[in-house]
N, C-alpha and C positions, 0 to 999 in steps of 0.2 A: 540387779540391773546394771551395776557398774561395769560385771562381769560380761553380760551379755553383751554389752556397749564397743568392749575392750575389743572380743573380740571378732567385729563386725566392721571395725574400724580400718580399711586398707591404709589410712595413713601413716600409726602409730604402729612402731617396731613391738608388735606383739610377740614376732619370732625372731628378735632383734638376737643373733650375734654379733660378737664384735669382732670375731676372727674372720669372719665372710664378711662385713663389710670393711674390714682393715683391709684383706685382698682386693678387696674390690676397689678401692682408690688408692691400693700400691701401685699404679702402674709404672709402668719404666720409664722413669724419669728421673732427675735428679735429687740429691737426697735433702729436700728442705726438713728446717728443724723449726720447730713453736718455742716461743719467746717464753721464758720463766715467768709464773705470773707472781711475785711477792704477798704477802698480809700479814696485817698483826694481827690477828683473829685473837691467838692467844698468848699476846704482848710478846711474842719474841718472832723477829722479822722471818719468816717459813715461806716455803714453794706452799702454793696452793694443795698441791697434790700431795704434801705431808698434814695437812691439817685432818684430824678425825671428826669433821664435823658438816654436815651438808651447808656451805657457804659458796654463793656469787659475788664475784668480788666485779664492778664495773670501774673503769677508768677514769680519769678529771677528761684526759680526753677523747675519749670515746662520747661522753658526757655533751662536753663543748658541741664536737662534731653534728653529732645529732639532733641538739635540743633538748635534751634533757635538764627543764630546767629547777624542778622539785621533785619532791618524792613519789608525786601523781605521776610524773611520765616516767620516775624508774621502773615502775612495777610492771609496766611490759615488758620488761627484760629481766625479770626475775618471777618465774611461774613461783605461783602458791602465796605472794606478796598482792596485799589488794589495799589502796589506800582511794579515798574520797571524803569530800563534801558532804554535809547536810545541810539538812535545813539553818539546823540550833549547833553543830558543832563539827567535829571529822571523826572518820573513822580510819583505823589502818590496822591490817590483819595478815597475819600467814598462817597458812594449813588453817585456815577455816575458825582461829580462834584471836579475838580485838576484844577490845573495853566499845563500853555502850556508849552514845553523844550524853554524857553529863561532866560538867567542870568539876566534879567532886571526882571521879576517877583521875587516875594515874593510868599510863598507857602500858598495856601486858604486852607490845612489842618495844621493848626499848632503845631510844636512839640516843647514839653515844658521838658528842661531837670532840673530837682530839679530846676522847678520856671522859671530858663533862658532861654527866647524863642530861639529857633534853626529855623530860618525860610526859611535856606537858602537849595536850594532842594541838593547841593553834601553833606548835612553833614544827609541824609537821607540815604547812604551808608556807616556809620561809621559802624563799627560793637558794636556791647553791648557788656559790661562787670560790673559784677557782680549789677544787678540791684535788688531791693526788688520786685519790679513790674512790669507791663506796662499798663497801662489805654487810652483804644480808648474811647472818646467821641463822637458820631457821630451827625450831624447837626450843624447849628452853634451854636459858644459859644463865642460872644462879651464880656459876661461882665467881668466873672473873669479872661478868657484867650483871652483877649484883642487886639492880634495883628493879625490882616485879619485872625482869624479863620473860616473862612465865610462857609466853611463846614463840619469842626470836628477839633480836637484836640486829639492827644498824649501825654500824661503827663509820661514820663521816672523818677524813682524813683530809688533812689541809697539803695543801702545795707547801711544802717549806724552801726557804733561800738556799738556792745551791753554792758554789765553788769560782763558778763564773758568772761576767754578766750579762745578764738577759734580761729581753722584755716579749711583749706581746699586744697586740691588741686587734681588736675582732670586731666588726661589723654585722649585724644582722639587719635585714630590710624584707618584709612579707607584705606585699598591698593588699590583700584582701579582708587581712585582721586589722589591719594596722599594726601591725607588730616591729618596735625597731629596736634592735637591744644593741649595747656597745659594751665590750668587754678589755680592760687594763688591767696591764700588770706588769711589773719593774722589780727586778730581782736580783741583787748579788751579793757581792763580800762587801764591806765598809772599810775594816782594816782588814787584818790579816786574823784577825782572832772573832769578827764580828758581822756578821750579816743579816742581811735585810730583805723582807718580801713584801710588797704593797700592790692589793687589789682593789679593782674596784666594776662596778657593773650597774648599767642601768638601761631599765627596760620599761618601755612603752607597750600599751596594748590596748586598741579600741575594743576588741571583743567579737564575736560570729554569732551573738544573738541580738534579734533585734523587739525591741520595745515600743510595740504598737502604740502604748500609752504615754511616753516621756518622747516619741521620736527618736532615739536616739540607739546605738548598739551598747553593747553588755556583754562579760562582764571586764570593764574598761580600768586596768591596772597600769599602775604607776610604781615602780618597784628603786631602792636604790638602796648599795650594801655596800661597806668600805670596809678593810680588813689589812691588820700591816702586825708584820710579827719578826721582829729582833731574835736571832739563833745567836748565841754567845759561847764559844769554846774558851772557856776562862783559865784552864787547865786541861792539859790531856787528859785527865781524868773527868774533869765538872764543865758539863754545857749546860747551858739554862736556855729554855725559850721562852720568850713573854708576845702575848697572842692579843690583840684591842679589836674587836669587830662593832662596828653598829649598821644598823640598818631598820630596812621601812616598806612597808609594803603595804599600799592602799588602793583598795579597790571599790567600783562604783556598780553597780547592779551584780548580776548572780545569772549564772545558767542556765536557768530555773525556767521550767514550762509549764505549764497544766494539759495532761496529755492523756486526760478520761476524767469522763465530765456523763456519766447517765442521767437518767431521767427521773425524777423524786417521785418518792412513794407517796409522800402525803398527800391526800387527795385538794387538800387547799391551793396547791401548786397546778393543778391543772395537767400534771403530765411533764410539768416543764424541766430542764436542768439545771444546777446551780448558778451558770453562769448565764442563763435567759431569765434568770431569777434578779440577780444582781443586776443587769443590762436593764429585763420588763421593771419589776417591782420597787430597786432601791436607784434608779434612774445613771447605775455605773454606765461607761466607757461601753459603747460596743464592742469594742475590740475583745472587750471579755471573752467573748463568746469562742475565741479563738481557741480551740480544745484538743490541738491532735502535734503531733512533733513534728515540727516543719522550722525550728531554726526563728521562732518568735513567741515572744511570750509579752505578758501584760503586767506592767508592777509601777504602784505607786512612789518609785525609787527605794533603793537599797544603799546601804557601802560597809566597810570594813578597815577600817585606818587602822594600823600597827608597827611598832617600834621596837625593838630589840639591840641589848647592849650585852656584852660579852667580857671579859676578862678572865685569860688563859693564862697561870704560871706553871712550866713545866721543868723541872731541874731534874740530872741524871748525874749520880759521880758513880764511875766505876771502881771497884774497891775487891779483892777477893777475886776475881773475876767475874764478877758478877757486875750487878748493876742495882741501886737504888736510887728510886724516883721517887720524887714530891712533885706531886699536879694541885694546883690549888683553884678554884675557877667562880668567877661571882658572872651569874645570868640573872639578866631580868628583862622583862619584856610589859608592854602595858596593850591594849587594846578597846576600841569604841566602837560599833557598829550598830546600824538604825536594819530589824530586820521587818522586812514588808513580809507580816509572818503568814498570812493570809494567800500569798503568791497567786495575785488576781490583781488585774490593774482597778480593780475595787476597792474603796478604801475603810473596808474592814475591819483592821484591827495594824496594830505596830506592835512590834519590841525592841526596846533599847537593849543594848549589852554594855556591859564596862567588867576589863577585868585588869589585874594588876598583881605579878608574881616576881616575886625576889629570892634566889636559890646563891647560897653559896654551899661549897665542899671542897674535901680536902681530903687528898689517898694518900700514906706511904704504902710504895712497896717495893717487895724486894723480889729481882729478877737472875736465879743463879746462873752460873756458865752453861751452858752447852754441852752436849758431848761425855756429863759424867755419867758414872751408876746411878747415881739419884740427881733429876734436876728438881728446882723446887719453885715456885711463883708464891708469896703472899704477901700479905697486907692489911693495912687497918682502912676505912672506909668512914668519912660521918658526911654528913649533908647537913643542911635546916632550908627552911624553904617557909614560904607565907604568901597564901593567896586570899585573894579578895577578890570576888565575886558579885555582881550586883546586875540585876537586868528589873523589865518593869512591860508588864501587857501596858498598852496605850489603848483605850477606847474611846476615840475621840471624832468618830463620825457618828449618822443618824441609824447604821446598818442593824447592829446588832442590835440596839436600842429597841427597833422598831421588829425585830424579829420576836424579842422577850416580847414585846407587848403581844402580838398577834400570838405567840404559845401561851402567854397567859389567858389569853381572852381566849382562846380555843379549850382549856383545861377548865375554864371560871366560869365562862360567859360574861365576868364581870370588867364593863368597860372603865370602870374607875380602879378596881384592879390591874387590870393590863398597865393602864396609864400611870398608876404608883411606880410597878414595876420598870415601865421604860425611863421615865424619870432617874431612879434610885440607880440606873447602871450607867446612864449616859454619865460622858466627862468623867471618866474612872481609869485610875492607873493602880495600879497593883505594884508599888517596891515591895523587893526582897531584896536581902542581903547576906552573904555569906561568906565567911571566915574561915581558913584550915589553915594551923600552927605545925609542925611535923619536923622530929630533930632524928634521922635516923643515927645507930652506930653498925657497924658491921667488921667481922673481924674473917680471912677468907684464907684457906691454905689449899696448894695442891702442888702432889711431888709424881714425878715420874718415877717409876724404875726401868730403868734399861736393863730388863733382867739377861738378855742375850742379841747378839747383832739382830737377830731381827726378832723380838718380842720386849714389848713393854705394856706397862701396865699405869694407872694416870690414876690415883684417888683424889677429889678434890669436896673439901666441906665451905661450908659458910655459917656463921651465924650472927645473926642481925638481930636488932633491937631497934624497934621504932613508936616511937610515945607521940602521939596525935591527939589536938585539939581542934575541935569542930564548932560551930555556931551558924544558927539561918534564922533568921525573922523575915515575915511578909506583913504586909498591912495592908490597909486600902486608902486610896486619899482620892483628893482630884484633882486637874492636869497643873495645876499650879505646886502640888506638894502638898497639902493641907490637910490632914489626917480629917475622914469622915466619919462621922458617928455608927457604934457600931450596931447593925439591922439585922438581926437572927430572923425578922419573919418574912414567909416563901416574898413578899415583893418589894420587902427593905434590901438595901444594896450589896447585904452579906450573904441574906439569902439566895439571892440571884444567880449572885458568884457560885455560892457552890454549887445551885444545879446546873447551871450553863458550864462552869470552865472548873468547877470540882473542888476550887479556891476556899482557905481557911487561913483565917489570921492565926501566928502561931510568933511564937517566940521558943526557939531551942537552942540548947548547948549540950555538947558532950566531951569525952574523952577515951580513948583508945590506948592501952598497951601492951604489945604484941613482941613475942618470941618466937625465932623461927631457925631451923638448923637442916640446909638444903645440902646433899649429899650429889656426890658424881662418881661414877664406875667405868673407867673404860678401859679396853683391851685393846693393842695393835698389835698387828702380825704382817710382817714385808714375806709375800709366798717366795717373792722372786726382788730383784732389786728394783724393776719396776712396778711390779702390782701389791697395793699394802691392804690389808683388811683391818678393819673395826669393828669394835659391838660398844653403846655406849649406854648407859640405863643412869635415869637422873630424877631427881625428886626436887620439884622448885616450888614455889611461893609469890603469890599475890597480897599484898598488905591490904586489910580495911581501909573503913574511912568513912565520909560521911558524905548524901546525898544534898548538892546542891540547885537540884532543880523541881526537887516535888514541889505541890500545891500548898499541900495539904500536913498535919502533923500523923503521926502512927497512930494517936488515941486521938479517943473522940474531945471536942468540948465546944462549950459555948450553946450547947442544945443545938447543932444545926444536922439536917440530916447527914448519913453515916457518909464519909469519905475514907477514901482511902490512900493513904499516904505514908512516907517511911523518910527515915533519915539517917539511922546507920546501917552500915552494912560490912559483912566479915573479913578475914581472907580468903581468898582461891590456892587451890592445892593444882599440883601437876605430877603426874607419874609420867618417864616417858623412857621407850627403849629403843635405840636404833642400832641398823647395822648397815655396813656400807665397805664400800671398795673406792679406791684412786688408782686409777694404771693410767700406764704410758705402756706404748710398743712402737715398730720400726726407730728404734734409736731417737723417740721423741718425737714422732713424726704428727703420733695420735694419741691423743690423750681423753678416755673417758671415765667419769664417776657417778657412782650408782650409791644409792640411799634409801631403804627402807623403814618406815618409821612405826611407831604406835603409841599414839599417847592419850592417859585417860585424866580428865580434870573434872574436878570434885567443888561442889560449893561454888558452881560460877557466878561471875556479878554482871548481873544483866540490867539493863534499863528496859523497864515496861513499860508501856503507852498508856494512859489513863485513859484513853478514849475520847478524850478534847484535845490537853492541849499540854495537857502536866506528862511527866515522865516519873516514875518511881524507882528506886534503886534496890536489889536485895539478893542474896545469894539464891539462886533460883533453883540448882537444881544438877547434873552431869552428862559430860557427852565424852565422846570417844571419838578420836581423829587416826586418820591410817592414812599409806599411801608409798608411792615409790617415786624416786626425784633422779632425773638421767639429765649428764650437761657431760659435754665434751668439746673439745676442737680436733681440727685435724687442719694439716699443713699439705693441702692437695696439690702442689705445685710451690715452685720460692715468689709464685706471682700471686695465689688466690689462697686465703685461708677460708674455710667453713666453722664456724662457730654453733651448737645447739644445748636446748636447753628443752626438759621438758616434766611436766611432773602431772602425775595420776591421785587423786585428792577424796576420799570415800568421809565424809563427815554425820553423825550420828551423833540426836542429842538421846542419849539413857536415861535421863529423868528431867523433867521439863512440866510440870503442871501448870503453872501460871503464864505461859506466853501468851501475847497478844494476839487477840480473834483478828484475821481480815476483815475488811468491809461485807455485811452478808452472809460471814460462817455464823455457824452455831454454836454458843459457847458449851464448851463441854462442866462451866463450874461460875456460879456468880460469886466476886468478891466484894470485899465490903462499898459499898456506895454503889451497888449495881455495876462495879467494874466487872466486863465477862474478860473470860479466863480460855484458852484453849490447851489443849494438851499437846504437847510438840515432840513427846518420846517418840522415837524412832524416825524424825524428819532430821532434815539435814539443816543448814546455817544461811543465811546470807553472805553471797560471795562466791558458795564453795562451787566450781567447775569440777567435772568430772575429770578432765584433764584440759593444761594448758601449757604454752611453752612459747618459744623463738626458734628459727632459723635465721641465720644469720651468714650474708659470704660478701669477704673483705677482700677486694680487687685491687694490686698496685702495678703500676705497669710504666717504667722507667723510658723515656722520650729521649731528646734528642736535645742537648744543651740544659745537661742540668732540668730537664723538666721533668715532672713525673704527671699520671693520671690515674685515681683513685676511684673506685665504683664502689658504695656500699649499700647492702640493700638486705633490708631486718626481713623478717614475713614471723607477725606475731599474732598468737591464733589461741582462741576459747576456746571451750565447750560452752553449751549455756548455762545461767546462772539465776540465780534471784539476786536482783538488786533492792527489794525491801527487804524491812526486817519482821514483818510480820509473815513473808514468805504467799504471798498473794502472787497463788497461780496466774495472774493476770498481768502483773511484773515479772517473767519470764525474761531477760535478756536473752536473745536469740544467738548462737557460736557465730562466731565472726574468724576473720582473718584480715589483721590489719600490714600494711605494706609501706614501708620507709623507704628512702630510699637517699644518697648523697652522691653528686656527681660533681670530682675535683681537677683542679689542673692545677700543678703548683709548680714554684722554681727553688729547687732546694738551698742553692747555694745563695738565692737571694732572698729565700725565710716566705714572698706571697705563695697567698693560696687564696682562688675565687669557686667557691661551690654552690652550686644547689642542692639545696635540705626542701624535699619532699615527704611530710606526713600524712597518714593515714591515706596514701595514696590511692587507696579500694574505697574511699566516703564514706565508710561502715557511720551506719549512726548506732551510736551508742549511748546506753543512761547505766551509768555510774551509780546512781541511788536513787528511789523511790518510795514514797511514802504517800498516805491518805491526805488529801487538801482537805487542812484543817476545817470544822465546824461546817462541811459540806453535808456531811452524811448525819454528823449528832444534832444538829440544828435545824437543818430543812431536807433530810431523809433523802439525800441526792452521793449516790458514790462518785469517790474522785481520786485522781491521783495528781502529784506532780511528781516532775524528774528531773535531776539534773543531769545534763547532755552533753559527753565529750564533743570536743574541737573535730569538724569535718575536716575535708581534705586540704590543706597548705600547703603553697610552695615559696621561701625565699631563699633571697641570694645572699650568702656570706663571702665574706673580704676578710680575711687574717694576712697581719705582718707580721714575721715573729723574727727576731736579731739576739 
């Protein structure tokens, strides 16, 4: 299908040369040349175009300019990178392969902020501030970025103090969202050996959904992040930099719609759907009723308040010619949120969240000269980290109360029965709590050989050791705290719980330790002094761990009926082989790279849906990802550059038994507690597009007295997609083509600049993630969905001074 797809498609360069389209925008003109683009991909400062590795590197300000102001809005500008929202947590993926929403994973794309891995998926919603860069790595990367990178890596790069001094500061104003952000920054030497950077940013946001139920729009964020970092040449040989960030980011409702809503099978309902259920029956909000994506949704309020502290020490003494570094870094971050998990201005059900993580670590390493027959990178690596985990179902309306009673008295005929049972569940919260200890060591080497001017050869190993402790207990109490007595039969309070929400009181602990030794092969060949070829073939690693968000324990007890539930889970393997090109031709003028991939992973760790409300975690099964990745620029005149990116994405899972049934499939297998099962060998992923990419053309056009006028205008475009994860042909996202767009006037010698920043200038509505509304379909036999729904069309005005 991809095939036939590919080539039917008149857009995409299916007969793409680059020698006929070089020709074709060589016209006679003058001869501009493309700006070098720098990375430290692989810690030593390289042209983009020397790296053997499929990498987007975006700018701090191309970043600014635009609005880019998280990871959510890079991913348009990097095909094959997909990051969102859920319900219960984030996901973020490239080439078709992420960690599932549970707090007991570690993230398989890893984000590396100046050095210190960020692995933990809520600090993939902090917002940027004042970055030099961003670099998407994509496939894995074991060796230099070492922690379960198992399908790419993000390397986030800071603005550091220059030479001179400088500042900056930036306005942003958007009336329709309320959006107003202000961006600082103060930069230079202190003495002659000492320098200084201080940022800072803070952003207001009322939000473009609006809340039929609360009045009010959503989802309305208040963000603020401070950042000051001392660079110290103490010696021509020893600079040190010392890095302090905190920040905060709290936000008030969510996204979130309910945007299919049919009509219930059970014949007690009369025909009706869940949400003329909730509206007739349990006497909710009319506005419930509101069922289709129209930029409103209904919620009994939500929020997300979050804090993060930072501490970065970086020392360099150069020695040998080379260079050896000490990075040392403590992160910790805490978070609370109330989720209206029910996402219906019905008041249903709640969950609290609370989590709290403390990471420190510490690399040496050593980085040789340049330019010999052997260059060499390695290093020692440990971490320790400790998370805490804790959330809590609240059932503290009449809703489901009254729903238990009416299935029991439908199953019993017994009205004293029914009434037991509504009794025994009302006023009920469910703590759990969970703990993961984890001290990794890692030790990592890779030497080149520059076997001849233009051939070299790159082996790089790693081996890690990482010793994990695990712990989860749940109970049952009432809205006070107060542990209630425990009720195994069908309409005592335990019972309940497990046939409604699948819930078992458990107490668990464990322990993990794991070895692992990931390997790197690659070949470079320069054919010519501009076009260089690669082949790179690598074998990487996902660590275990242990699931922090099941219901339920793995074995049965207590006599209540069979559930199904799990708590540890293995590692993930990755095999992966690629090959690729970097050219440049007319003397720099155009510069394109090409990447081919294939990679096959083993034992993946998926989170399954229990069919309520629970998520289970276990190594599930294998898939196979392919694909080819095209991005170039070209310098079509010294006034206009064209910028493109674009990648072709084939994802297949190989063995997949246990995936999640959609609403109304037929399970191909029942698991233990009646959980059904489908088969998912030979389907593809959420996320994965058949092809996606940017066009991109950067206009500057030099005026009259120092003035200049800047046009920038993106055009970023899909294929379609599944936004759930259980792949419910009904969740189709349909190919889009979104359009940016920035129109500037600036005064160079006097540092303003007044623009307009237009997104998603084509209104595309889009949903990001989708999933079944909860206890719709297991509770009163009505299918549902909800979505969470990108930002419509914006337009504000920015104001930058920069001196």
């Amino acid at each position: 299908m991809m095939r036939e797809r590919l080539l039917t498609l008149n857009i995409l360069p299916a007969t793409f040369s680059a020698a006929v389209f070089a020709a074709a925008i060589s016209a006679a003109m003058a001869e501009p040349v493309l700006e070098e683009v720098l990375v430290t991909a692989t810690f030593r400062a390289e042209s983009l175009q020397d790296v053997p590795v499929s990498v987007n590197a975006v700018s701090g300000e191309k970043m600014l300019e635009i609005g880019i102001d998280k990871i959510e809005d890079l991913q348009a500008y990097v095909p094959n990178l997909s990051m969102s929202e859920t319900g219960i947590g984030t996901n973020i993926y490239i080439r078709g392969i992420g960690s599932g929403i549970n707090p007991g994973f570690e993230q398989s794309v890893g984000m590396y902020f100046d050095g210190i891995a960020y692995s933990r998926a809520q600090l993939t919603r902090a917002p940027f501030l004042d970055l030099a860069r961003v670099e998407v790595l994509r496939g894995p990367q074991n060796i230099l970025y070492g922690k379960n990178s198992i399908a790419g890596a993000l390397s986030l790069v800071s603005a550091k103090p220059g030479q001179e001094q400088e500042g900056m500061v930036s306005a942003l104003y958007e009336p329709d969202h309320g959006e107003k952000v202000l961006d600082a920054v103060l930069s230079g030497p202190l003495t002659d050996t000492l320098g200084a950077r201080v940022a800072l940013r803070k952003r207001e946001f009322d939000g473009y959904i609006e809340n039929l139920t609360l009045n009010r729009d959503e989802p309305a964020r208040e963000e603020s992040t401070f950042r000051a970092i001392l660079d110290w040449a103490a010696t021509p040989n020893l600079n040190a930099m010392l890095k302090f960030e905190l920040g905060k980011f709290n936000v008030d409702g969510r996204q979130i719609e309910i945007t299919n809503d049919q009509p219930s099978t059970n014949p007690n309902f009369g025909g009706a759907n869940y949400s003329q259920i909730l509206a007739g029956a349990f006497g909710a909000d009319p506005s419930v009723t509101n069922t289709e994506l129209d930029y409103k949704r209904t919620s009994n309020g939500d929020y997300s308040d979050n804090r993060t502290r930072n501490f970065t020490l970086n020392v360099d003494y150069t020695v040998g010619g080379g260079t050896l570094s000490f990075i040392a870094g403590f992160l910790t971050y805490e978070f609370d949120e109330l989720c209206d998990c029910d996402f219906t201005g019905a008041p249903v059900f709640s969950v609290l969240f609370e989590e709290e993580y403390d990471q420190f670590s510490q690399e040496l390493r050593w980085v040789s000269e340049a330019g010999g027959t052997f260059e060499h990178i390695g290093g020692i690596y440990h971490q320790k980290s400790e998370l805490d985990f804790y959330d809590a179902i609240l059932i503290d309306s009449p809703i489901i109360p009254e729903a238990v009673r009416q299935r029991v008295f439908a199953q019993t005929g017994s009205a004293a029965a029914a009434q037991a049972a509504r009794d025994a569940i009302a006023n009920t919260t469910t703590p759990r709590y969970f703990n993961s200890d984890a001290d990794l060591w890692s030790f990592f080497w890779q030497t080149t050989w520059n076997a001849t001017d233009r051939f070299r050869t790159t082996l790089g190993l790693r081996y890690s050791r990482e010793d994990k402790e695990g712990s989860r207990s749940l109970d049952v109490a009432d809205l006070n705290g107060v542990q209630k007595p425990f009720t195994p039969s069908p309409v005592g309070v335990d019972g309940v719980l497990a046939g409604l929400f699948k819930i078992e009181r458990h107490d668990l602990e464990g322990e993990q330790n794991e070895n692992q030794l990931a390997p790197s092969l690659n070949f470079q060949y320069d054919f010519t002094d501009d076009i260089m070829g690669y082949v790179t073939a690598t074998k990487g690693y996902k660590s275990g761990g242990f699931d922090a968000r099941s219901n339920a324990s793995p074995s049965l007890t207590d006599g209540l009926a069979p559930i199904a539930g799990s708590f540890e889970y293995g590692e993930e393997e990755a095999k992966s082989f690629e090959v690729g090109t970097k050219s440049s031709f007319f003397n720099g003028r155009l510069e394109l790279n090409l990447a081919a991939f294939y990679t096959e992973y083993d034992d993946l760790q998926v989170s399954i849906y229990d069919g309520t409300l629970g998520f289970n975690v276990g190594n599930a099964g294998a898939a196979e990802t392919k694909g080819i990745e095209l991005d170039g620029r070209v310098a079509v005149t010294e006034q206009l550059t064209m910028s493109f990116a674009l990648a072709f994405l084939d994802f297949e899972f190989t063995d997949f038994e246990n995936g999640q049934c959609y609403q109304g499939q037929t399970p191909d297998s029942i698991g233990p507690g009646g959980t059904p099962y489908c088969d998912y060998e030979g389907m593809t992923n959420q996320y994965v597009a058949d092809y996606s990419g940017n066009l991109a053309f950067d206009f500057r056009q030099p005026l009259s007295g120092n003035m200049e006028f800047r046009a920038v205008t993106d055009f970023v475009f899909t294929d379609d997609y599944n936004s759930s994860q259980n792949l419910d042909p009904s969740q189709e996202q349909d190919g889009y083509v979104k359009v940016n767009m920035r129109l500037a006037l600036a005064n160079l010698k006097q540092g303003w600049e007044v623009a307009l920043v237009g997104k998603n200038l084509t209104d595309e509505e889009v949903v990001s993630y989708s999933n079944d509304t909860p206890l719709a379909n297991s509770s009163f036999s009505s299918i549902g969905h909800y979505s969470f729904v990108e930002r419509p069309r914006s337009v504000a005005l920015q104001v930058t001074l920069r001196w």
